[in-house]
C-alpha positions in Angstrom: -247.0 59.9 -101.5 -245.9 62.6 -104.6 -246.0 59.3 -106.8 -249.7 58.8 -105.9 -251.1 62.8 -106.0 -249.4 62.7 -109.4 -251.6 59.6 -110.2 -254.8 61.1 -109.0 -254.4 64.6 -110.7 -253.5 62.6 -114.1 -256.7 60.8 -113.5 -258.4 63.5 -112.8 -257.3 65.1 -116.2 -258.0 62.0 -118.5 -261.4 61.5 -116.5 -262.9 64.5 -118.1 -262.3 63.9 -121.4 -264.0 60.5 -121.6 -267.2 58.5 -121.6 -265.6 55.5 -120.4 -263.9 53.8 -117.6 -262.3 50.2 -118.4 -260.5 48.7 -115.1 -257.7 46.6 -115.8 -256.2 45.6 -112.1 -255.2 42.8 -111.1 -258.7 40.4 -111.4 -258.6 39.4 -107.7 -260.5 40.8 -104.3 -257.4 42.9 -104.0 -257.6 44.4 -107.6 -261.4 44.5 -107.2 -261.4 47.4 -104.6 -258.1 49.1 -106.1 -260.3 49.7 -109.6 -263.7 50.6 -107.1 -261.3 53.1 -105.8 -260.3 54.8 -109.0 -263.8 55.0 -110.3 -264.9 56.8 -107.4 -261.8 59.3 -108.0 -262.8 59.8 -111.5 -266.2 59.9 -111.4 -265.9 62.8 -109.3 -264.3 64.6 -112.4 -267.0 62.9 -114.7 -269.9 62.0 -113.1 -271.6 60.8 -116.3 -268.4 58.4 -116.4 -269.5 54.6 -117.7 -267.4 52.4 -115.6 -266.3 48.4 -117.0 -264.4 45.8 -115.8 -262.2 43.9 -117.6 -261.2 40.2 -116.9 -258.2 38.2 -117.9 -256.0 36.4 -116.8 -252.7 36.9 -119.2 -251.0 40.0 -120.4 -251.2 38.2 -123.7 -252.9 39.6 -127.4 -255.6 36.7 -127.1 -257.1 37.7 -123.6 -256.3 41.3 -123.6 -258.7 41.1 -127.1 -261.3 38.5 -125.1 -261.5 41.1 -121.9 -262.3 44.1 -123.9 -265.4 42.5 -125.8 -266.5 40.8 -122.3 -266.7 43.9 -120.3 -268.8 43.5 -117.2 -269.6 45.6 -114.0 -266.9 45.4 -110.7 -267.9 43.2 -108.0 -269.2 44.8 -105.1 -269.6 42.3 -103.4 -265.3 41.6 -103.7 -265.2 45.2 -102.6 -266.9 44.6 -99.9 -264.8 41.8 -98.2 -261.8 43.6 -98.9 -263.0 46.9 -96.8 -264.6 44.7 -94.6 -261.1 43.0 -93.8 -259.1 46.4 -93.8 -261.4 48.4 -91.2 -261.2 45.0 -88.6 -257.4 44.4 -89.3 -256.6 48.5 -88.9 -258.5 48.8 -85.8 -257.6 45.7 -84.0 -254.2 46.1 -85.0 -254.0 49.7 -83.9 -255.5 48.9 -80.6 -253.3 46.5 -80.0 -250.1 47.3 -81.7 -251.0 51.2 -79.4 -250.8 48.7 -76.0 -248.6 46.7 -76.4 -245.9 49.2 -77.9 -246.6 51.9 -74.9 -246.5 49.1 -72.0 -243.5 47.2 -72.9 -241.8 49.4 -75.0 -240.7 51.5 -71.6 -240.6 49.0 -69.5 -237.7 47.2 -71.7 -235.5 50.4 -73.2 -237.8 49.8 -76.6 -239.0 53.3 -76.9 -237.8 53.5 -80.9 -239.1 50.0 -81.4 -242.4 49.2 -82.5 -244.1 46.3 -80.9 -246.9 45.7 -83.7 -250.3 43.1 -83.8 -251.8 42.3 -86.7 -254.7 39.5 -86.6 -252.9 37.0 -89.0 -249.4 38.5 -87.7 -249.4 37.0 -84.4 -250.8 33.3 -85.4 -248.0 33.1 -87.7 -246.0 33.7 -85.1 -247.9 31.2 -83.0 -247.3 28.7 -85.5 -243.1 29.3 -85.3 -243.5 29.2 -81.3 -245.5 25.9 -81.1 -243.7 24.2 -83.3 -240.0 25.8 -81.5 -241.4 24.4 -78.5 -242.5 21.2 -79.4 -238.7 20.5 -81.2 -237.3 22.3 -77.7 -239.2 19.8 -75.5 -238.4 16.3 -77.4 -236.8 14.2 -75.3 -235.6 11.4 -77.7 -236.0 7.6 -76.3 -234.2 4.5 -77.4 -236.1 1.9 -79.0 -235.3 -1.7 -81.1 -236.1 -3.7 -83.8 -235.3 -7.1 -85.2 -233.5 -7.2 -88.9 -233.4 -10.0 -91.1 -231.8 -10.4 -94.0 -231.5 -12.9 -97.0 -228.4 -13.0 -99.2 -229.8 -14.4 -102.5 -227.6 -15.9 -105.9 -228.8 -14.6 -108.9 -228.1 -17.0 -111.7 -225.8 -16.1 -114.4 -224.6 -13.6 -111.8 -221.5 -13.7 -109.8 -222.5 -11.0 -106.8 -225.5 -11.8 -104.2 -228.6 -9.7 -103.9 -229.2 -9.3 -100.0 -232.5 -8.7 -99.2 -234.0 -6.2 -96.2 -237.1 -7.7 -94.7 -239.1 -5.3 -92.4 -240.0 -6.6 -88.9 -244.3 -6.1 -88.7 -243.9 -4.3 -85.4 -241.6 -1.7 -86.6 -239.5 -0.9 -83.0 -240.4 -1.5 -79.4 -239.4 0.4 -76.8 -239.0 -2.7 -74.4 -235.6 -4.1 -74.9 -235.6 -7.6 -73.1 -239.1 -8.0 -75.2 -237.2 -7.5 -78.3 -234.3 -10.0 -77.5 -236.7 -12.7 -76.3 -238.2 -12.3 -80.0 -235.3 -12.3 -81.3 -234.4 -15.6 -79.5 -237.2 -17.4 -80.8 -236.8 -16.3 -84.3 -233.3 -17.6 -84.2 -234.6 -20.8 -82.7 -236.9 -21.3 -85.6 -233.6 -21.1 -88.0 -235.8 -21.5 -91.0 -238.3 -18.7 -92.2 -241.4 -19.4 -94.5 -243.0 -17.4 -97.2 -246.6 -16.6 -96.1 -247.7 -14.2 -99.3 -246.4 -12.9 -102.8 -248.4 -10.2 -104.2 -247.4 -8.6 -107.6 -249.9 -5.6 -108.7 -250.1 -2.7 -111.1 -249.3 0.6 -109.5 -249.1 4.5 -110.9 -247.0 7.7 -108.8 -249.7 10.4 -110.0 -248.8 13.8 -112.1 -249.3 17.0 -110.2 -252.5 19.0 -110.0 -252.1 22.3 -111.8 -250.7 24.9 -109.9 -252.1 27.3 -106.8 -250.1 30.1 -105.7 -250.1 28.3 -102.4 -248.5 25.1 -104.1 -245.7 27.1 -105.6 -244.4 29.5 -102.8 -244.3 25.5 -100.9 -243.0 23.9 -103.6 -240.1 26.1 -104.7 -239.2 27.6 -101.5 -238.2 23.9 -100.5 -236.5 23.1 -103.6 -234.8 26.3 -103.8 -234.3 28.1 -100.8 -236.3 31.7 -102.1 -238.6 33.4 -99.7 -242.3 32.7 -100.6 -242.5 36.4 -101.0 -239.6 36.5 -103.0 -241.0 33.5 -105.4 -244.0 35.7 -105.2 -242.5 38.7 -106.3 -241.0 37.1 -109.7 -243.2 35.3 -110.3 -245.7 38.6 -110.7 -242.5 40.1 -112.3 -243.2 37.5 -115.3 -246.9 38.0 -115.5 -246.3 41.7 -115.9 -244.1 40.6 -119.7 -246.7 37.9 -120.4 -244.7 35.1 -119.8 -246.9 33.5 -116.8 -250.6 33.5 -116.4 -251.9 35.6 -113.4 -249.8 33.8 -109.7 -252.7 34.6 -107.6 -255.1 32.1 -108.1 -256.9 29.2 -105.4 -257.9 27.3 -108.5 -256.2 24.0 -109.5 -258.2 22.4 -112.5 -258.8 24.1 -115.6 -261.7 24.7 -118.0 -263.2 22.1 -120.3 -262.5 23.9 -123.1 -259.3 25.1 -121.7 -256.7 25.4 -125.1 -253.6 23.2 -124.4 -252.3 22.5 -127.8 -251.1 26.5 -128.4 -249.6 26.9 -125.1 -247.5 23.2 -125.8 -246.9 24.6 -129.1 -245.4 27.6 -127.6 -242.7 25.5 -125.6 -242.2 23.5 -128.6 -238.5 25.4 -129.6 -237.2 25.1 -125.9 -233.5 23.9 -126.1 -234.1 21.7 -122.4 -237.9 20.5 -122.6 -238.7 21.1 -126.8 -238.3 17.4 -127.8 -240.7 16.9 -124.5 -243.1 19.6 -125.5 -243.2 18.1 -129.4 -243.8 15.0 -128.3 -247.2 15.9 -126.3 -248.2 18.3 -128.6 -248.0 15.8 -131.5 -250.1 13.5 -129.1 -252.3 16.1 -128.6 -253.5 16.5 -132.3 -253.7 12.9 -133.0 -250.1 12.9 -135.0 -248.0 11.4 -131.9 -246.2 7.6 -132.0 -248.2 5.4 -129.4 -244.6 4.2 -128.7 -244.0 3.1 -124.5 -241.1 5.9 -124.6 -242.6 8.3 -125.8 -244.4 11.1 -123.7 -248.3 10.6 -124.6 -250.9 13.7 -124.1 -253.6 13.5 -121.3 -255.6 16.2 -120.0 -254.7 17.2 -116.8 -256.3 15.8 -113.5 -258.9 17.7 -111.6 -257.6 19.1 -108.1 -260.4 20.2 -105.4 -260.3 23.8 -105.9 -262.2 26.5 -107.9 -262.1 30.6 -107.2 -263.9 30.8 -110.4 -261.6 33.9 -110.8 -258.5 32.6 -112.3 -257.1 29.6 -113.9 -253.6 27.8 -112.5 -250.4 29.2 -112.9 -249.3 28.3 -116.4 -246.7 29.5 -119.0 -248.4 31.6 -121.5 -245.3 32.0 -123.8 -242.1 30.9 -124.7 -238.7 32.4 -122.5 -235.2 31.8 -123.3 -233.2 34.6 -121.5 -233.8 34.3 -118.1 -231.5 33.9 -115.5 -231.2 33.4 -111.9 -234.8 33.9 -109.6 -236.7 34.2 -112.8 -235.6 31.4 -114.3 -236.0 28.9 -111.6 -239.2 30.3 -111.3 -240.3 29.9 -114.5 -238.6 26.7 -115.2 -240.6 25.1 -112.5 -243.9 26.5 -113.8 -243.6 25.0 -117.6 -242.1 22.0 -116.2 -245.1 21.4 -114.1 -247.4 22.5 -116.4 -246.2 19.8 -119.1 -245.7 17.1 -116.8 -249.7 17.8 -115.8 -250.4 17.5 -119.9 -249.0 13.9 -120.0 -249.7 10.7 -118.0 -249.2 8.9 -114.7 -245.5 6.9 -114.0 -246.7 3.4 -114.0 -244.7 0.2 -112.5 -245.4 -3.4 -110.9 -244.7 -3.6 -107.4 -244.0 -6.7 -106.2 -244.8 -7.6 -101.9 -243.3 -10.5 -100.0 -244.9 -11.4 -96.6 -243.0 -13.7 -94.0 -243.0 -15.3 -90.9 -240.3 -16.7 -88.5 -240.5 -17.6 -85.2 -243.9 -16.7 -84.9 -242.8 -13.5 -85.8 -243.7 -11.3 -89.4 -241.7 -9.7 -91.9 -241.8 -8.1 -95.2 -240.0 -6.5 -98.0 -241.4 -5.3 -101.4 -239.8 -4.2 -104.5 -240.7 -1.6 -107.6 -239.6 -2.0 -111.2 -240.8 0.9 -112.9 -242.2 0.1 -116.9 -243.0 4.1 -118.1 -241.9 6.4 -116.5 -244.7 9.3 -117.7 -244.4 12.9 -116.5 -241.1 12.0 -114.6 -239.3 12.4 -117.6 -240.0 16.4 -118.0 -240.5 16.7 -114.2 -237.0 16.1 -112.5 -238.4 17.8 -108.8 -239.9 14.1 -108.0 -238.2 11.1 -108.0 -239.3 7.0 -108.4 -236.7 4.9 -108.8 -236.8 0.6 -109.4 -235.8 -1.9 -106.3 -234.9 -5.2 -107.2 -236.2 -8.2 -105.4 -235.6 -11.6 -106.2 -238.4 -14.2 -107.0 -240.1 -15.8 -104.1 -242.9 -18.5 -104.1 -245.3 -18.8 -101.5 -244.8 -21.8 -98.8 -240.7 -21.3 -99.9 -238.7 -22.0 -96.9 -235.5 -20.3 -96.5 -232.9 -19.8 -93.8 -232.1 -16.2 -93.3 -228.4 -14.9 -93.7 -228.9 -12.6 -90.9 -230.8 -12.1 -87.7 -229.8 -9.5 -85.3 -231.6 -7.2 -83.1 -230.9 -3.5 -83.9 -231.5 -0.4 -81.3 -232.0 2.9 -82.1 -234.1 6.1 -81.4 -236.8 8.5 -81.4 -235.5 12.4 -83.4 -236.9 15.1 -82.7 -238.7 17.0 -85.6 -236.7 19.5 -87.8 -237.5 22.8 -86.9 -239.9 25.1 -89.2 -239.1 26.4 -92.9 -241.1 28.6 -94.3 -242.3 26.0 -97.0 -243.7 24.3 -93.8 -245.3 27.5 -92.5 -246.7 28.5 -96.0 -248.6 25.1 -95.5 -249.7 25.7 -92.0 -251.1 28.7 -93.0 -253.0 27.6 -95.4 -254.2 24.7 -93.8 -255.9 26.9 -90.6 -257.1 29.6 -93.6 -254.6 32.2 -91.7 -254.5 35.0 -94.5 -255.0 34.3 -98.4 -252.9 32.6 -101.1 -251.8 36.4 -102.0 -251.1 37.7 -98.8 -249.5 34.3 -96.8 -246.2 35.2 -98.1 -246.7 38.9 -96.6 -247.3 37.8 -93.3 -244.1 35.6 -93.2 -242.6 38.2 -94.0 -244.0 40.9 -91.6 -242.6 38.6 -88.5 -239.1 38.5 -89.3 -239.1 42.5 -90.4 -240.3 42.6 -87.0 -237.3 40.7 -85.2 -240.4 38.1 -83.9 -238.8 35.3 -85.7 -235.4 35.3 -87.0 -233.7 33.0 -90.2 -231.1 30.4 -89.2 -229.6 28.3 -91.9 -228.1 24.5 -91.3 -226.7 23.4 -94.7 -228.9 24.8 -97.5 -231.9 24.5 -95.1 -233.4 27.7 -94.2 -235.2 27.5 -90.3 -237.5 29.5 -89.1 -236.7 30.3 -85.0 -238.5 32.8 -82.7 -236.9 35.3 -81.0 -236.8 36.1 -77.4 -239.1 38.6 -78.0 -241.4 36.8 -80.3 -241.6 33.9 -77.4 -242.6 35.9 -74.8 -245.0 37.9 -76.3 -246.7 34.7 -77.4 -246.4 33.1 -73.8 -247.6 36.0 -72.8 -250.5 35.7 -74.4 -251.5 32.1 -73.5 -251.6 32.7 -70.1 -254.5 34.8 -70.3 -258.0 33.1 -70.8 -257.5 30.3 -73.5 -261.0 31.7 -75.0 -259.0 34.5 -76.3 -256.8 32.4 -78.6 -254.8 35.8 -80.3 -251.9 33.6 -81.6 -254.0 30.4 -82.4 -255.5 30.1 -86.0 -259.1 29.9 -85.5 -260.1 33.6 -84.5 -258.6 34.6 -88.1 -259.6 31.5 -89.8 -263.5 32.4 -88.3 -263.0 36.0 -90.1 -261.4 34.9 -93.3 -264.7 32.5 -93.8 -266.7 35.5 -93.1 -265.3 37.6 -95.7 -265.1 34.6 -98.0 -268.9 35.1 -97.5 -269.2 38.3 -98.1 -267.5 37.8 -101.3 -270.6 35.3 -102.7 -273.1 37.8 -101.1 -274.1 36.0 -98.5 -273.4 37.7 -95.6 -273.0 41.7 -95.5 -270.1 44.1 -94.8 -271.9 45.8 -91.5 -272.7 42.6 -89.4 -269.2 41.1 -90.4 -267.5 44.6 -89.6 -269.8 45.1 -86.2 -269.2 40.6 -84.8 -265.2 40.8 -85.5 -265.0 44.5 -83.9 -267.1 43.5 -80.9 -265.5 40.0 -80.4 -262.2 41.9 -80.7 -263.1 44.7 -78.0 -264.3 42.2 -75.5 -260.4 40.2 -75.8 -258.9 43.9 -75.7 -260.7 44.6 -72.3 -259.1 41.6 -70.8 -255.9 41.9 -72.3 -255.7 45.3 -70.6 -256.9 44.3 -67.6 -254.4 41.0 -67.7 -251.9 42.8 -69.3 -249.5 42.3 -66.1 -249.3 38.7 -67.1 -247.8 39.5 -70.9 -245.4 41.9 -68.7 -244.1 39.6 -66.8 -243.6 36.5 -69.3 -241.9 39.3 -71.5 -239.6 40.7 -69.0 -238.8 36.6 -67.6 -237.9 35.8 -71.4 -235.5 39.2 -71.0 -234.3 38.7 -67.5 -233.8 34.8 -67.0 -231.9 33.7 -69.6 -228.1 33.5 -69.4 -226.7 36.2 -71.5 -223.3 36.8 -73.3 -223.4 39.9 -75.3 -222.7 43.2 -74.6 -225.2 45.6 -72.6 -228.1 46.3 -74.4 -232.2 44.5 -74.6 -232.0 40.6 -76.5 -233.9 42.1 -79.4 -230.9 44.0 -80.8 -228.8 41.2 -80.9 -230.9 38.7 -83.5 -227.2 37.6 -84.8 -226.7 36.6 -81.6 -230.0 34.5 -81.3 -229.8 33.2 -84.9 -226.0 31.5 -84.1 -227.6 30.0 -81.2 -230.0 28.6 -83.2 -227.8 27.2 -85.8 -225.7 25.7 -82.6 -229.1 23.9 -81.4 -230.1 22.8 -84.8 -226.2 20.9 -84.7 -226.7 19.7 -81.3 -230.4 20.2 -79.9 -229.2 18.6 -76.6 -227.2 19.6 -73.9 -224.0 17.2 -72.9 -225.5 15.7 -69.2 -222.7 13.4 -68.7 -220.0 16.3 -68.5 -222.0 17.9 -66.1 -220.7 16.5 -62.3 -219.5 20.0 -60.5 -220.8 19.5 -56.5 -219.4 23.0 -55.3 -220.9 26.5 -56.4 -219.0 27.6 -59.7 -218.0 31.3 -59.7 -218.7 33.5 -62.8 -216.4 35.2 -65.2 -216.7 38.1 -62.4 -215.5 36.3 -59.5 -218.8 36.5 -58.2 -220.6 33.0 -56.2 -222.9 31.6 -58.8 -226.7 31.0 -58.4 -229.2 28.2 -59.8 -232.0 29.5 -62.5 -234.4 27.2 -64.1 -234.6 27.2 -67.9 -238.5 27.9 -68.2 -239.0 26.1 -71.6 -237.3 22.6 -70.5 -237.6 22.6 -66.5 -234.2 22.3 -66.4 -231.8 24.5 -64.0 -228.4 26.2 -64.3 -225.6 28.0 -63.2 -225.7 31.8 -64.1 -223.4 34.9 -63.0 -224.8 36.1 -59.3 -224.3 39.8 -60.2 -227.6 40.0 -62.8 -229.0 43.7 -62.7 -233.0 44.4 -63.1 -232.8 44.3 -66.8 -231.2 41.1 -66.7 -227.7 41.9 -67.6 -224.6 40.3 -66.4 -221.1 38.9 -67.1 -223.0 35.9 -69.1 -221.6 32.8 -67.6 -223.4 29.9 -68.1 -223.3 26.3 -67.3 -225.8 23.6 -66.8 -226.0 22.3 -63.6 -224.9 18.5 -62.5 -227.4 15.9 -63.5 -227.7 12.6 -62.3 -229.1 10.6 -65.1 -231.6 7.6 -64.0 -232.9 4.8 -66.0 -235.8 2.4 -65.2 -235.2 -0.7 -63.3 -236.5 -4.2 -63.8 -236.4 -7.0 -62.0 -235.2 -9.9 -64.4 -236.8 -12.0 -62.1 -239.8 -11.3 -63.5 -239.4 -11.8 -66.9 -241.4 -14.9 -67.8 -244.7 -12.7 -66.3 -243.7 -9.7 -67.6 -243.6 -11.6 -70.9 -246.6 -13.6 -70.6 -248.7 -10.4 -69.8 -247.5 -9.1 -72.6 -250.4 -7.7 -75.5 -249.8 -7.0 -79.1 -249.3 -3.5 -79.6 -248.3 -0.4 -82.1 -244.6 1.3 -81.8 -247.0 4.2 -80.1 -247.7 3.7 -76.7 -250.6 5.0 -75.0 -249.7 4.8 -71.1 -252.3 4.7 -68.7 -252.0 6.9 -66.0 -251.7 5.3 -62.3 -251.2 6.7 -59.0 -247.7 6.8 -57.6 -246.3 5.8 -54.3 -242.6 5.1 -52.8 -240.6 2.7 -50.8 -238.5 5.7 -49.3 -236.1 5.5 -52.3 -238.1 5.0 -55.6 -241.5 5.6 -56.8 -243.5 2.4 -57.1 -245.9 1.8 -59.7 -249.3 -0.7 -57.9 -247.6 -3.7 -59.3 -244.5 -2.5 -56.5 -241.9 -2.2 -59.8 -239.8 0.7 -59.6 -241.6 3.0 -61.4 -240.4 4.7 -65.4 -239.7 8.3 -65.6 -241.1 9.7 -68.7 -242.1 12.8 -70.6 -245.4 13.7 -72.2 -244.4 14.4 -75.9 -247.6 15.9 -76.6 -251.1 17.4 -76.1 -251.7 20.1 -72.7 -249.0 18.8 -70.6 -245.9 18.6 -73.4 -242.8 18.7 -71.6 -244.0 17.8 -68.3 -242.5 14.5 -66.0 -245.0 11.9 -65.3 -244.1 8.3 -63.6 -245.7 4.9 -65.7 -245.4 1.2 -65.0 -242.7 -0.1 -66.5 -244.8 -2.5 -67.6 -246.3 -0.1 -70.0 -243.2 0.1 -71.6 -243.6 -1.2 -75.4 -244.8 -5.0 -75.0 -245.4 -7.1 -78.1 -247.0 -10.8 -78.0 -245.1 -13.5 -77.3 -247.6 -16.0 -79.1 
């Protein structure tokens, strides 16, 4: 606060001993309303005051020259989306962040705790909970395939090549089907060569670079923070090493200058010999050599802010270390692989059949290999396959049928969320790494690490304020995406004058006061999924609310990204357990998964206890079928995907089962997706994964 009075009185002072006003902020909506900001302060001092704008792009002599005799007028138009956005975020996210803090901080010992809503806060948190769920849910389901393989003699060679074919079908999830397949294939011993297709193919270069694109990029390759990625990478702008990170756009100019900015990289110790050998492309002095790296504009991507060109090197750096220089490493390295040209290779398909049955295998053998050469971060490598000829008939060295089955999904980094964000328009490219950020400073979502992997995992606290919310009316939708991405295409409108500050301010404030009088009204129902996330789970730290112990949370985490799913077949205790406190242990149901368990009978109100915990017996049940009916089963069979798509049928029982119509014991399944996730449903068994027997 002294820092910025001591700003505004030295403005003040210089602002009355001038005629002129250049703003030299950062050229985005951001920067826009910073410099609208500073000439209303100083023309206050000087009201005669000129005020300019200049635009660049680069801390560098060239457009530092270029912006001062291009001077134009600030966009109001910027400034108005950017107040536009702060008055409905600060209002919203006072009146929220006011109720939510005074009802629940009480009610759970959170009085010092602040309990904060932001509108692009809460569907980033949305986004870690979904996903949580969805990983939380999977029940995995055994499935098989059919693999055939070919041991081939290469002449003048001493070793065999053994070649994988691919069955068509992929898996199915019908295991007698499968082995009846297989039986027939066998019985065929010989298989035939149906197709042989050899064509030209290229791995594209990247696009230039988006800030969006690089927080993704490196945050997966690395393991930095987006913010942190960020952070250096506006660190490096500020000494005129990168171009400005902040930018939408991904395809440059047409009279964008290339050749200095190669020439610049030219006395690299790593990537110089790289660098010379494009630039001497470039002006026409290059060898047209299949080695050698050859010059090509870069490719056009889909995006244009017309503010800002992609992130590029604008000089040469040779002392970096650490952050920085991974940063900048992968900025030059993907700015020269996007000067040069495509990877190109001849790919080489084999299509055949046995048994009635298809299979195919393919192979690469890659010729140039192009931008990979200066761009390590992908990878294309060749794949032998030996010479077929169509109508060749061969008998397989190998034809077994394999089993195997479904994972579920890794959880959520924040190279995954970063493109989630993006994708539903939650926030900017300059401010999508803040919000990440905001929810873990929070304790709403909490950093668990498997390996090198960074995963992103809610907290108690983050998951019940999110349930919470979904069990008010879905039209609210305060920790879905589209609420946000609605008001981020407003302001985006605002921006390019067509739409104005006060009816964007007056629909988002309105819309927002009409969810906050039901929220109120509802907010029981955020109380209570809250305090059931608190209360009902087993516990095992000392006394004290589940917020304060995120260490806690985040080694549970790392324990369920190890082992996602509980051992059932340990689980065969008949007779009440008792607790670490001698006390007769009761049944609670795990509210994410259904499932129930055996917790210490002496929980107090606010949910605390000895923290035993054990899941209750099981008795694990597999579909029946009678093998009587195989021959219909398989002659009913229809072609089909490895995806099912079960029909639903009414359910009866014979006193012991539940029978499907067709009176077959009836397939206990989960739905894996959609509004009923999680929840138990009973299919034919009959719909299990059928293939053609033809």
């Amino acid at each position: 606060m002294q820092e910025s009075e001591s700003i505004a009185r030295n403005l003040t002072i210089e602002a009355r001993s001038t005629d002129m006003l250049i703003i030299w902020t950062d050229c985005d909506r951001e920067g826009e309303a910073i410099g609208f900001e500073i000439a209303q302060h100083c023309q206050k001092a000087q009201r005669r005051l000129i005020v300019k704008r200049a635009r660049f792009s680069a801390v560098i002599a060239d457009q530092i020259h270029h912006a001062c005799m291009n001077l134009v007028d600030l966009d109001l138009h910027a400034v108005d989306a950017v107040d536009a956005r702060q008055e409905v975020d600060l209002r919203a996210g006072a009146a929220f962040t006011r109720l939510q803090t005074m009802r629940l901080g009480p009610l759970l010992k959170l009085d010092s705790m602040l309990l904060s809503y932001g509108p692009c806060q809460f569907p980033t948190l949305g986004f870690v909970v979904d996903h949580y769920k969805r990983v939380e849910t999977f029940v995995p389901e055994e499935f098989w395939s059919i693999d055939l393989r070919h041991a081939v003699s290469q002449q003048g060679q001493d070793r065999r090549t053994n070649v994988e074919f691919l069955w068509d079908r992929n898996h199915l999830f019908d295991k007698r089907i499968v082995h009846i397949l297989h039986k027939r294939c066998k019985d065929a011993e010989e298989a035939e060569v149906k197709q042989v297709v050899r064509r030209t193919t290229w791995k594209r270069k990247p696009t230039p670079l988006t800030t969006v694109e690089l927080q993704k990029n490196l945050s997966r390759l690395s393991g930095m923070a987006p913010k942190r990625i960020l952070d250096v990478a506006e660190s490096l702008y500020q000494r005129g090493l990168l171009s400005y990170p902040r930018t939408e756009t991904n395809q440059y100019d047409k009279d964008f200058d290339f050749v200095s900015l190669l020439d610049k990289q030219r006395s690299d110790c790593i990537w110089g010999a790289h660098a010379t050998e494009i630039f001497a492309s470039a002006t026409g002095n290059g060898s047209d050599s299949l080695h050698s790296l050859q010059y090509e504009r870069p490719r056009d991507g889909q995006k244009n802010d017309k503010a800002h060109p992609p992130i590029h090197p604008t000089a040469h750096a040779n002392d970096l270390k650490a952050d920085e220089k991974q940063v900048y490493d992968y900025v030059t390295r993907r700015f020269l692989a996007s000067c040069t040209t495509d990877a190109m290779g001849e790919e080489t398909k084999i299509f055949i059949e046995m048994g009635g049955e298809s299979f195919h295998t393919s192979g690469l053998l890659v010729k140039t290999l192009g931008f990979l050469t200066i761009f390590p971060y992908e990878k294309w490598t060749s794949k032998f396959v030996p010479e077929y000829q169509e109508r060749q008939r061969f008998r397989p060295s190998s034809i077994s049928v394999k089993s195997g089955s479904t994972s579920p999904p890794n959880l959520l980094t924040e190279a995954d969320l970063v493109h989630l964000m993006d994708k539903h328009g939650i926030g900017t490219d300059a401010t999508i790494a803040e919000h990440i950020k905001k929810v873990i400073d929070r304790q709403y979502v909490v950093i668990t690490k498997q390996g090198k992997t960074k995963y992103l995992v809610p907290s108690t606290l983050g998951m019940g304020l999110v349930e919470g919310y979904e069990r008010l009316e879905t039209s609210l939708q305060l920790c879905k995406p589209k609420l946000r991405h609605d008001t981020e295409t407003q302001l985006g409108l605002i921006a390019t004058a067509q739409r104005t500050k006060q009816e964007t301010v007056s629909e988002n404030l309105t819309e927002y006061k009409r969810i906050y009088d039901i929220v109120e009204r509802d907010f029981e129902q955020i109380r209570d999924a809250v305090c059931t996330y608190f209360r009902t789970l087993p516990q095992d730290e000392v006394q004290g609310p589940r917020w304060q112990h995120a260490r806690r949370e985040q080694r549970q985490a790392e324990a369920y990204c190890a082992s996602p799913f509980p051992n059932e077949s340990a689980q065969t205790e008949s007779s009440t357990p008792t607790c670490h406190c001698s006390a007769a242990c009761t049944t609670c149901t795990e509210h994410r998964s259904g499932r129930e368990y055996w917790a210490c009978g002496n929980r107090d109100l606010r949910g605390h206890d000895c923290g035993f915990f054990r899941w209750c017996a099981m008795t694990p049940t597999s579909p029946h079928t009678n093998e009587g009916q195989a021959s219909r089963i398989l002659q009913e069979a229809t072609k089909r995907s490895a995806d099912r798509e079960p029909r639903a049928k009414r359910a009866k029982t014979n006193g012991q089962h539940t029978m499907c119509n067709c009176d077959l014991i009836a397939k206990c399944c989960r739905a894996q997706k959609g509004p009923n996730a999680g929840r138990l449903f009973y299919t034919c068994p009959k719909e299990s994964k059928r293939a053609s027997p033809n």
